[in-house]
MDAnalysis code that builds the backbone (N, CA, C; Angstrom):
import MDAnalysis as mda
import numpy as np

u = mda.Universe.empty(525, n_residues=175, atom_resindex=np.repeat(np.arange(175), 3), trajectory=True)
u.add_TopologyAttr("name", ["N", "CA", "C"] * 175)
u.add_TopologyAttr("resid", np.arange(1, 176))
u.add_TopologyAttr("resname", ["UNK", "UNK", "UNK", "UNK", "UNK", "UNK", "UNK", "UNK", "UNK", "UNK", "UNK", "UNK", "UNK", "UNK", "UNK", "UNK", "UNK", "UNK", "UNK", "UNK", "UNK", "UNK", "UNK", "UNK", "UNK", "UNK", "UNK", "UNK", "UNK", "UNK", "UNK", "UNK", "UNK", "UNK", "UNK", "UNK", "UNK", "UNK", "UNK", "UNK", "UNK", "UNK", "UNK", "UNK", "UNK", "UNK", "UNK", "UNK", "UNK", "UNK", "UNK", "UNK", "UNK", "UNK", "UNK", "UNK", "UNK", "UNK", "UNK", "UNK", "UNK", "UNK", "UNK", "UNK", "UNK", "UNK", "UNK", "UNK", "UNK", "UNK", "UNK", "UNK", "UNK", "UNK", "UNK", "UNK", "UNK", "UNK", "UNK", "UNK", "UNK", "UNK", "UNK", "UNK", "UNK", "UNK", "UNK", "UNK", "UNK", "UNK", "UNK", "UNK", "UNK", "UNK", "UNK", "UNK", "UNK", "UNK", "UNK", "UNK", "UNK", "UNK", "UNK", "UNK", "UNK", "UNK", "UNK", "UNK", "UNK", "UNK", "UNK", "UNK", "UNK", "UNK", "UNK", "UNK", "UNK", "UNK", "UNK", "UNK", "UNK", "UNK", "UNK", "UNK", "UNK", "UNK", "UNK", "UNK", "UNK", "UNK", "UNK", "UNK", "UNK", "UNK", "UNK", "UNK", "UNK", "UNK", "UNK", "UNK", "UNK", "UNK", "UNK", "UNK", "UNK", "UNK", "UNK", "UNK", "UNK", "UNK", "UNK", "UNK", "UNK", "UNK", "UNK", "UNK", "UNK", "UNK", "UNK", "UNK", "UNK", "UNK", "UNK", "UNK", "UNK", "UNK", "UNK", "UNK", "UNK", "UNK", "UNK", "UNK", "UNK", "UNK", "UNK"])
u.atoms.positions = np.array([
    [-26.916, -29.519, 2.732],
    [-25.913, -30.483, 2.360],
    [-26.554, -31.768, 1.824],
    [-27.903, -32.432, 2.579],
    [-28.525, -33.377, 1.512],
    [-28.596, -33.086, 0.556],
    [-29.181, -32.252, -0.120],
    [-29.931, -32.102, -1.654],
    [-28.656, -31.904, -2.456],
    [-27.381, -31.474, -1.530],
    [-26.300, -31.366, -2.392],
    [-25.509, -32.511, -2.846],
    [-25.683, -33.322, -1.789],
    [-24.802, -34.990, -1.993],
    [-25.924, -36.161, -2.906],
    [-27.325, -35.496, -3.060],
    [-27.973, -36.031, -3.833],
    [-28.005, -36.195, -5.157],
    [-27.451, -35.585, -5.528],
    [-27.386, -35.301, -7.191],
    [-26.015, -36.143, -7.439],
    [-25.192, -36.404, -6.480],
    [-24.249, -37.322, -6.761],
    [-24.161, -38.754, -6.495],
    [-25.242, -38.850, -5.785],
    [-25.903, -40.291, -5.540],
    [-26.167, -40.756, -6.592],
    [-27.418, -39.978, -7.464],
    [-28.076, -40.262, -8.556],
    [-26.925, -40.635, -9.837],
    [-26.252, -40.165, -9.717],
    [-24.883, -39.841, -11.044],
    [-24.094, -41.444, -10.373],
    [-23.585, -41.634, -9.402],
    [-22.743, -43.146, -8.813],
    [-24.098, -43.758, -9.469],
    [-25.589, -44.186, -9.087],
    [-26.572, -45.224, -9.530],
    [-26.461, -45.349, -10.616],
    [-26.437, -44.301, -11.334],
    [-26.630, -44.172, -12.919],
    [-25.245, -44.839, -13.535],
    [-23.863, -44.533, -13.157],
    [-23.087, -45.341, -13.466],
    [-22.678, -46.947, -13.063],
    [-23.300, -47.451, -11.557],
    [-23.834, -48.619, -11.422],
    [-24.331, -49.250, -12.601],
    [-25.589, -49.061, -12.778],
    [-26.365, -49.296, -14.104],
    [-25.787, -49.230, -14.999],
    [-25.166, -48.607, -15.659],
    [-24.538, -48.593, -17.108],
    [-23.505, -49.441, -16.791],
    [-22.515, -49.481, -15.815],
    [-21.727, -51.121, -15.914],
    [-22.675, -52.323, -15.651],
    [-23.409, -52.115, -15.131],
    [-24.056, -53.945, -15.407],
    [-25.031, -53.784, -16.830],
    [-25.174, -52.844, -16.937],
    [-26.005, -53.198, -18.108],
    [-24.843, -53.620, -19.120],
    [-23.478, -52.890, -19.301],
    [-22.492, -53.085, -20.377],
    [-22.295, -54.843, -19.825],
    [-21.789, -55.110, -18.734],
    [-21.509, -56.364, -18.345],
    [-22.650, -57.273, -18.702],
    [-23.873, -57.215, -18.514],
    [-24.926, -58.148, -18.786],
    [-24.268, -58.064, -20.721],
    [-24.464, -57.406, -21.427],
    [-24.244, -57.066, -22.870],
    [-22.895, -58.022, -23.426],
    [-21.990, -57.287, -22.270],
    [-20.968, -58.596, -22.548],
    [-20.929, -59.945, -22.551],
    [-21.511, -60.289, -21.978],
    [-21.885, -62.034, -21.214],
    [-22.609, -61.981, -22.205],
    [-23.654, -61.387, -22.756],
    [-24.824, -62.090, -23.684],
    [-23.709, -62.053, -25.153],
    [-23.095, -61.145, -25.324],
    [-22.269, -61.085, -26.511],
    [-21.400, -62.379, -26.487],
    [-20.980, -62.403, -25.536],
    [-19.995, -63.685, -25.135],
    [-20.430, -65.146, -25.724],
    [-21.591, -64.875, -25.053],
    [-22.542, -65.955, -25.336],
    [-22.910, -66.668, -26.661],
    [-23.625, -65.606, -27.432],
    [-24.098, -65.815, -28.828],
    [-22.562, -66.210, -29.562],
    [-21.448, -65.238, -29.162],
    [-20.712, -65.907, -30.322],
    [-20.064, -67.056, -30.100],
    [-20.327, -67.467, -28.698],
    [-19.296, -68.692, -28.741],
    [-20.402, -69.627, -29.324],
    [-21.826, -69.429, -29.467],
    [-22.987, -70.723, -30.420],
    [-22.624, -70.012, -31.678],
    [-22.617, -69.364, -32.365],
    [-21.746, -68.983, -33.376],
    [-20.978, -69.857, -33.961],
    [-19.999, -69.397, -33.148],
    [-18.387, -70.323, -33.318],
    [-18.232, -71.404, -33.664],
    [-19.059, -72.283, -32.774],
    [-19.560, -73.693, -32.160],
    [-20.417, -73.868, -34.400],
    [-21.457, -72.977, -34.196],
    [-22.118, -73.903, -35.517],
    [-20.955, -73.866, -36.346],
    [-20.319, -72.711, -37.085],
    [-18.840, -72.495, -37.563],
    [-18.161, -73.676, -37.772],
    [-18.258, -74.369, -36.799],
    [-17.123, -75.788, -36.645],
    [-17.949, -77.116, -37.141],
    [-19.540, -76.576, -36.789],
    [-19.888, -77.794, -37.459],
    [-19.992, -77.573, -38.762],
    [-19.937, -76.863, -39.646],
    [-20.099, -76.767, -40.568],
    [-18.993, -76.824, -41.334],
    [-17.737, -76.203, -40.840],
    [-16.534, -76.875, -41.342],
    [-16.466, -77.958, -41.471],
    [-16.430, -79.140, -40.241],
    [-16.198, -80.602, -39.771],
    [-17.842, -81.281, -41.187],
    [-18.045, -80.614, -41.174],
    [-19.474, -81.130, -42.737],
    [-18.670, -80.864, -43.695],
    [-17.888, -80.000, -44.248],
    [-16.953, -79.576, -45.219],
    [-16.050, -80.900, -45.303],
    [-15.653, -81.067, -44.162],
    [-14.380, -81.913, -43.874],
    [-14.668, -83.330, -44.252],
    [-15.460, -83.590, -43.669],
    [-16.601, -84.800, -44.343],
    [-16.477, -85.429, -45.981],
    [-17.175, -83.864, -46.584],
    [-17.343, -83.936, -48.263],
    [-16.350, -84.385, -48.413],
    [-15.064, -83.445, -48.217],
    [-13.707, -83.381, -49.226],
    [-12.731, -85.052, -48.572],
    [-13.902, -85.499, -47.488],
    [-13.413, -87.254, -46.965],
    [-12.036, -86.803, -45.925],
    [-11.845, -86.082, -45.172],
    [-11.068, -85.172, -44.282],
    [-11.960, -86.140, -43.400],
    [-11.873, -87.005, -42.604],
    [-12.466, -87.464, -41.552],
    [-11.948, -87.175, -40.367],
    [-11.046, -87.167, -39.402],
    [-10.298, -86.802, -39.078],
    [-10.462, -86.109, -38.336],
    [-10.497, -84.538, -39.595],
    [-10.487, -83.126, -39.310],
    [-11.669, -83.082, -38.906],
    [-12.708, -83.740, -39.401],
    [-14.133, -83.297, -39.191],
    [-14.802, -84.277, -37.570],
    [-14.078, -85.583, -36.890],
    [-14.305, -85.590, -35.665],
    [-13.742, -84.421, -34.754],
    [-12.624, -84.283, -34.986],
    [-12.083, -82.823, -34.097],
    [-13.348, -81.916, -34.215],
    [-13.449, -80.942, -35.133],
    [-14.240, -80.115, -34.991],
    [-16.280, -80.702, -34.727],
    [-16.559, -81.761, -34.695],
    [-17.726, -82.186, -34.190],
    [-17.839, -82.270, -33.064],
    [-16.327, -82.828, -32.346],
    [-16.140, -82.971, -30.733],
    [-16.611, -81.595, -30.187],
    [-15.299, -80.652, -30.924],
    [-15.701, -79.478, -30.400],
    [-17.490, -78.774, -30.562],
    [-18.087, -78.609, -31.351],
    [-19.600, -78.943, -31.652],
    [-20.468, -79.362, -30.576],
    [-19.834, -80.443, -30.597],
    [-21.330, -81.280, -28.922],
    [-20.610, -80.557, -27.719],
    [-19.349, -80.010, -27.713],
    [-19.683, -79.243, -26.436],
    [-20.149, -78.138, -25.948],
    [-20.696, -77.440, -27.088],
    [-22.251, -76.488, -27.192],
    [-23.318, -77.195, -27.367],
    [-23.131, -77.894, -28.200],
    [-24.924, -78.466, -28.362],
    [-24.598, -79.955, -28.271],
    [-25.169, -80.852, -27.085],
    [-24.984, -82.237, -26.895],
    [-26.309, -82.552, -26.949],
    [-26.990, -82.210, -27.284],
    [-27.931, -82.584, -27.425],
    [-28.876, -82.179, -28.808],
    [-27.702, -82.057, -29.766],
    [-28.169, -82.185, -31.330],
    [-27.959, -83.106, -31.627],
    [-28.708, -83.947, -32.133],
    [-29.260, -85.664, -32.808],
    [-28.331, -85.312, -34.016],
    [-28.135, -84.501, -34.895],
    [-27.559, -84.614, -36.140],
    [-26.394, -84.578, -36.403],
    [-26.001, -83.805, -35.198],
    [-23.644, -83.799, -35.239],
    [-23.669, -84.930, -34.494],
    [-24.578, -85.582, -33.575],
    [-24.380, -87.572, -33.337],
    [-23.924, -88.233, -34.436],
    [-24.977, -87.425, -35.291],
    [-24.989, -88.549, -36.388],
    [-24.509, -88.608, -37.587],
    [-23.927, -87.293, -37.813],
    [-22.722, -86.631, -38.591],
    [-21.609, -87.759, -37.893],
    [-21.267, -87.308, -36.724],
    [-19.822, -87.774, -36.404],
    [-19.869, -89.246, -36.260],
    [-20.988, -90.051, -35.643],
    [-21.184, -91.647, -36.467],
    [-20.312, -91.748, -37.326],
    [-21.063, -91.086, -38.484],
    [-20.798, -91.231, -40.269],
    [-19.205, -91.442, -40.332],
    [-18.799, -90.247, -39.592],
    [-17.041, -89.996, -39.750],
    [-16.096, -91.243, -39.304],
    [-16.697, -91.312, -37.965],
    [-16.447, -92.690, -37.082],
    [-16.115, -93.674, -38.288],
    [-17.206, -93.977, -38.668],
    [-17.495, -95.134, -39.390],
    [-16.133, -95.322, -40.597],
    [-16.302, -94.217, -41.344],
    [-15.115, -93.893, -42.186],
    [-13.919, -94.187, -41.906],
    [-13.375, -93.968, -40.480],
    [-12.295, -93.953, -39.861],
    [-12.018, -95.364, -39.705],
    [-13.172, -96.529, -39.616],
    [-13.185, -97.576, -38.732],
    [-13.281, -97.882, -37.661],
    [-13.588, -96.679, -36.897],
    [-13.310, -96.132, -35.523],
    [-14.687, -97.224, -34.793],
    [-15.283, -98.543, -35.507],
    [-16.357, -98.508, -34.873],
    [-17.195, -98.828, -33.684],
    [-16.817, -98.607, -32.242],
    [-16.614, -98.892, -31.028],
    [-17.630, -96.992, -31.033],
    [-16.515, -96.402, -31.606],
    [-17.003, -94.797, -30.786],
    [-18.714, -94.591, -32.272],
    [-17.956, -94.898, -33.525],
    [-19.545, -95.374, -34.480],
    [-20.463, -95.492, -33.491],
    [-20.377, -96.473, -32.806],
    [-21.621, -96.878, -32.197],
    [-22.449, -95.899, -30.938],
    [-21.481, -95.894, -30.781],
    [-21.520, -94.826, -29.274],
    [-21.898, -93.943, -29.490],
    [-21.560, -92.627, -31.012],
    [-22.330, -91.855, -31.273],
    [-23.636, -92.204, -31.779],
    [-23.680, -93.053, -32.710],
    [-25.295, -93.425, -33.006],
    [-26.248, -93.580, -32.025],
    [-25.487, -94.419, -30.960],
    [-26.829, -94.402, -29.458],
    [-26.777, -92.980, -29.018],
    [-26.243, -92.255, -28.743],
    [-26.524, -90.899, -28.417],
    [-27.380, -90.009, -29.743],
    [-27.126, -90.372, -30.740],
    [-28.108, -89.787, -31.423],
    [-29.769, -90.587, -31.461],
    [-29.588, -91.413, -31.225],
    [-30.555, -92.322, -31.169],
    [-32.143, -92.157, -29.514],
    [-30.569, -92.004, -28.498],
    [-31.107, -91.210, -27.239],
    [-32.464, -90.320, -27.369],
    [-31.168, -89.385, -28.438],
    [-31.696, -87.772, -28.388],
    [-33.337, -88.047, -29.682],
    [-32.861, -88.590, -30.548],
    [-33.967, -89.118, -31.395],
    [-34.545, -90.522, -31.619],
    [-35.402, -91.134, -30.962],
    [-35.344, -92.485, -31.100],
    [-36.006, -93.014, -32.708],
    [-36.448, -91.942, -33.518],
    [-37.031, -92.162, -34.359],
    [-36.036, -91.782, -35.618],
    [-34.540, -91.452, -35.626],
    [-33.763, -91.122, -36.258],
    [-33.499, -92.392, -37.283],
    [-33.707, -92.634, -38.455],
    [-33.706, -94.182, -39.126],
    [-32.376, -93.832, -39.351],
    [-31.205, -92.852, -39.871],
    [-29.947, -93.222, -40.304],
    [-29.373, -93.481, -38.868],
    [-29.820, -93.135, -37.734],
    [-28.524, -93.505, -36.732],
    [-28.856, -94.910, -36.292],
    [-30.244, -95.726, -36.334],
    [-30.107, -96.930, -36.577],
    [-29.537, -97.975, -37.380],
    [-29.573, -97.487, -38.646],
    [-29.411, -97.813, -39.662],
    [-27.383, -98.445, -39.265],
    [-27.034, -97.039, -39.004],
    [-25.298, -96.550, -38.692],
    [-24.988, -97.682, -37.722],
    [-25.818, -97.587, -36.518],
    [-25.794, -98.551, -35.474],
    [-25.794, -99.728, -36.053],
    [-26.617, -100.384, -36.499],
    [-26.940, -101.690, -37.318],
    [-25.510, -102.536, -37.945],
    [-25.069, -101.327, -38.506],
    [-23.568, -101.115, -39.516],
    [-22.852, -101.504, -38.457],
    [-22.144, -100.318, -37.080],
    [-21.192, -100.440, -36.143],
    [-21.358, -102.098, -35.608],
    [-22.546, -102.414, -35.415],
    [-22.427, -103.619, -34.651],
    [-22.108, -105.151, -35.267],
    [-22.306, -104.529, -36.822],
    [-22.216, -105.615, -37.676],
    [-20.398, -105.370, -38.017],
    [-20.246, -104.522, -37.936],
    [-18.655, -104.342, -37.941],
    [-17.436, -104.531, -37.288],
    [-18.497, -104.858, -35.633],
    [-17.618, -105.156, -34.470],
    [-18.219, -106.615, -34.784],
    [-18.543, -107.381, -35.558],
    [-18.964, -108.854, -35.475],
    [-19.908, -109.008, -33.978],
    [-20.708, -108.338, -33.797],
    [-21.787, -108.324, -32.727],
    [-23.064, -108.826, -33.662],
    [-23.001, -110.091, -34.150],
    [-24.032, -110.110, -35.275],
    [-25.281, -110.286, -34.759],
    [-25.574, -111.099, -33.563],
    [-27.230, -111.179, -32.895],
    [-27.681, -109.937, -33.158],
    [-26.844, -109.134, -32.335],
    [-27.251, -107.981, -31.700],
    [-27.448, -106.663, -33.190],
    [-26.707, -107.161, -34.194],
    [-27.078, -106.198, -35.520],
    [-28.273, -106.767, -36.015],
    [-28.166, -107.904, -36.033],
    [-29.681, -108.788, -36.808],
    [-30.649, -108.088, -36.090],
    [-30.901, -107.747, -34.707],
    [-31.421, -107.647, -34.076],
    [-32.037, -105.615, -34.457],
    [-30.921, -104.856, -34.575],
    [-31.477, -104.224, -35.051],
    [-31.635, -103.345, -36.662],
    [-31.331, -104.247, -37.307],
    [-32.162, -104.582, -39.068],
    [-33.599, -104.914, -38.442],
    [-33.874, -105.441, -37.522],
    [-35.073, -105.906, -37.635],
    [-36.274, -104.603, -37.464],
    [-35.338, -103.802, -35.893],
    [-36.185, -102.815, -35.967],
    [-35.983, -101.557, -36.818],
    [-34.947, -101.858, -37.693],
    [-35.032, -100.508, -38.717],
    [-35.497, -101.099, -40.031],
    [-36.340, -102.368, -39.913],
    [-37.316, -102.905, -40.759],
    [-38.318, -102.396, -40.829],
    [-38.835, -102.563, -39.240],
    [-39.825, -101.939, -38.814],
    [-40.441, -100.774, -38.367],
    [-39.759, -99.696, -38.016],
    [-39.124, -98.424, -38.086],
    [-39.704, -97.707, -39.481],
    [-38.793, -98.229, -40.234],
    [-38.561, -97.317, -42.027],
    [-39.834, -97.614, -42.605],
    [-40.511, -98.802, -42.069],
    [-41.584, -99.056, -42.847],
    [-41.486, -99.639, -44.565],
    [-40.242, -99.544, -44.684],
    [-39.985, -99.638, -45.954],
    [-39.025, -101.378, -45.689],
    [-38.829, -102.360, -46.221],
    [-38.608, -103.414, -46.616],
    [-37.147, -103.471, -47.146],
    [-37.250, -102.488, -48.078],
    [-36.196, -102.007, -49.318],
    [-34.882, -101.487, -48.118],
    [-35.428, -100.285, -47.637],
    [-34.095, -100.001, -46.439],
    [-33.740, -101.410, -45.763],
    [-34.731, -101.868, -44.941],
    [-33.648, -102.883, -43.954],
    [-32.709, -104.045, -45.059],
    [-33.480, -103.817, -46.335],
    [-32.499, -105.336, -46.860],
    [-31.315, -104.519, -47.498],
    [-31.376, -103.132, -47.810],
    [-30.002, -102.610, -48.629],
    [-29.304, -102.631, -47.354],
    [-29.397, -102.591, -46.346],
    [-28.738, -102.035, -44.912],
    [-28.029, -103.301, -44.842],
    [-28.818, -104.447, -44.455],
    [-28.028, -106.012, -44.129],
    [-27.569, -106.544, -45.474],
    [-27.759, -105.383, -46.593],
    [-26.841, -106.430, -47.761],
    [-25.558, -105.496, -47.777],
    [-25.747, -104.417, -47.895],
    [-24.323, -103.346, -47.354],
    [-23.383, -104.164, -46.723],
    [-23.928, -104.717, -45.327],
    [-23.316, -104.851, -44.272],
    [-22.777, -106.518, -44.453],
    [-23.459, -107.029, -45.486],
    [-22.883, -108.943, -45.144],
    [-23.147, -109.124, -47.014],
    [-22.213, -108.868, -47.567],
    [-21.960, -108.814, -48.877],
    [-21.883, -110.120, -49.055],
    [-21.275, -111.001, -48.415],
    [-20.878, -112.535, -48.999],
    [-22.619, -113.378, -48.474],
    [-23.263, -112.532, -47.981],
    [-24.654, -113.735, -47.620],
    [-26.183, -112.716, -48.361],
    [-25.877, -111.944, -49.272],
    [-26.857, -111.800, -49.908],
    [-28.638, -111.700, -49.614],
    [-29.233, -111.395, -49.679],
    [-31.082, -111.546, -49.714],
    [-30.970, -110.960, -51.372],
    [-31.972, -111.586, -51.736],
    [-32.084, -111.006, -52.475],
    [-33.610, -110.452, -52.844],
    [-34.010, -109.455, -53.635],
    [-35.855, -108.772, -53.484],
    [-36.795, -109.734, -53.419],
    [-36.791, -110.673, -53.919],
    [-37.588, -111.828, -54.441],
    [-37.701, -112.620, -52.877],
    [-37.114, -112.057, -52.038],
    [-37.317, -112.908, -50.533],
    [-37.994, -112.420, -49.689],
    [-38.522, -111.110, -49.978],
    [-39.269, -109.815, -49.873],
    [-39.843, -109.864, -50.474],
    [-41.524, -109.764, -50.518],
    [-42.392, -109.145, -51.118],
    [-43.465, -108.266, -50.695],
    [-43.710, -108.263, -49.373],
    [-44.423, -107.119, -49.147],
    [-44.259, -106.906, -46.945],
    [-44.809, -105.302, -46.983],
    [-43.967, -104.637, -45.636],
    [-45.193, -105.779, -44.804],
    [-44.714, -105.956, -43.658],
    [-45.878, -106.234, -42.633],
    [-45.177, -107.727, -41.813],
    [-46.164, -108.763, -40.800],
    [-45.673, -109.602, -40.244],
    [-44.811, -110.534, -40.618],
    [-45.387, -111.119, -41.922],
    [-45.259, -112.758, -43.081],
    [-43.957, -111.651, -43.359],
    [-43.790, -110.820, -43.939],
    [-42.623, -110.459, -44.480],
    [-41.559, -110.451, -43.311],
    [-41.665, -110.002, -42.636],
    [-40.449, -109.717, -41.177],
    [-39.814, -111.285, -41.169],
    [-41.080, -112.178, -41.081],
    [-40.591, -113.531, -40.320],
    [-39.709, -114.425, -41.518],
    [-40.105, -113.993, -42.871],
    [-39.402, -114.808, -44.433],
    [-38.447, -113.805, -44.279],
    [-37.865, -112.370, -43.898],
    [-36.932, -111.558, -44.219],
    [-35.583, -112.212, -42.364],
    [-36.274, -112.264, -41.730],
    [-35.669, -112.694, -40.636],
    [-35.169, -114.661, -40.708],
    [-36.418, -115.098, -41.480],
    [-36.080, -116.554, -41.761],
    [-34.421, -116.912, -42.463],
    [-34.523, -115.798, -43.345],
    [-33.147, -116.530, -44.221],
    [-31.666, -115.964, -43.358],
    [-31.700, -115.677, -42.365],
    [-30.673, -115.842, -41.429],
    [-30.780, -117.625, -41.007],
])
């Protein structure tokens, strides 16, 4: 009677196994497509963007960071949108989270720079033009950034002439 109830042991294990293996398969299937899905939306909400759908394209970014919160670039995508919207309180909020995730990201400073100059937080934007002066390495970015941002007070190139200390302190002087 053992050797006879044995062969049906083996046959129950064997079907054990084949449901968790199908179940593990499921969960992993589950898995991949909901990051799938998830890029899907960011790439719509980038669509949404182009065609100036702002809107449409925070919805589907929201949805986005709640697969990947810790992608620096749908931060800084949905910034962008923010910004569009006027929205700039949450602007900002995404730029520091992209900023978090990348501290070396020059557009989500840049964005930031913008939000804070938009909420009339002006120390605190001067403050960082200065380090996306210093940052970009480039001269040319921080002054298109603070002329973007304060149209009626101008710099103009000629107040600038070259990257380094003397320049920061004549580019920071004409505040």
């Amino acid at each position: 009677m053992g050797n006879k109830d044995q062969p049906n042991a083996m046959k129950q294990h064997k079907w054990r196994i084949c449901l968790v293996v199908l179940a593990v398969g499921a969960v992993v299937g589950i898995w991949i497509f909901s990051r799938l899905y998830a890029i899907y939306k960011i790439q719509r909400a980038n669509t949404f963007v182009r065609k100036g759908q702002y809107r449409s394209a925070i919805a589907l970014y929201d949805q986005g960071l709640e697969t990947f919160p810790k992608a620096a670039s749908i931060w800084l995508n949905q910034g962008f949108a923010f910004a569009q919207v006027k929205r700039f309180e949450d602007q900002l909020q995404s730029y520091n989270q992209a900023l978090t995730l990348d501290p070396e990201l020059i557009e989500a400073l840049n964005g930031k720079a913008l939000a804070l100059n938009a909420l009339d937080l002006n120390q605190e934007a001067l403050s960082v033009f200065e380090e996306l002066l210093l940052q970009s390495g480039s001269v040319f970015s921080g002054l298109l950034s603070y002329n973007e941002a304060n149209p009626q007070k101008l710099l103009i190139l000629s107040d600038v002439s070259a990257v380094g200390e003397a320049t920061t302190n004549r580019w920071l002087s004409a505040f």
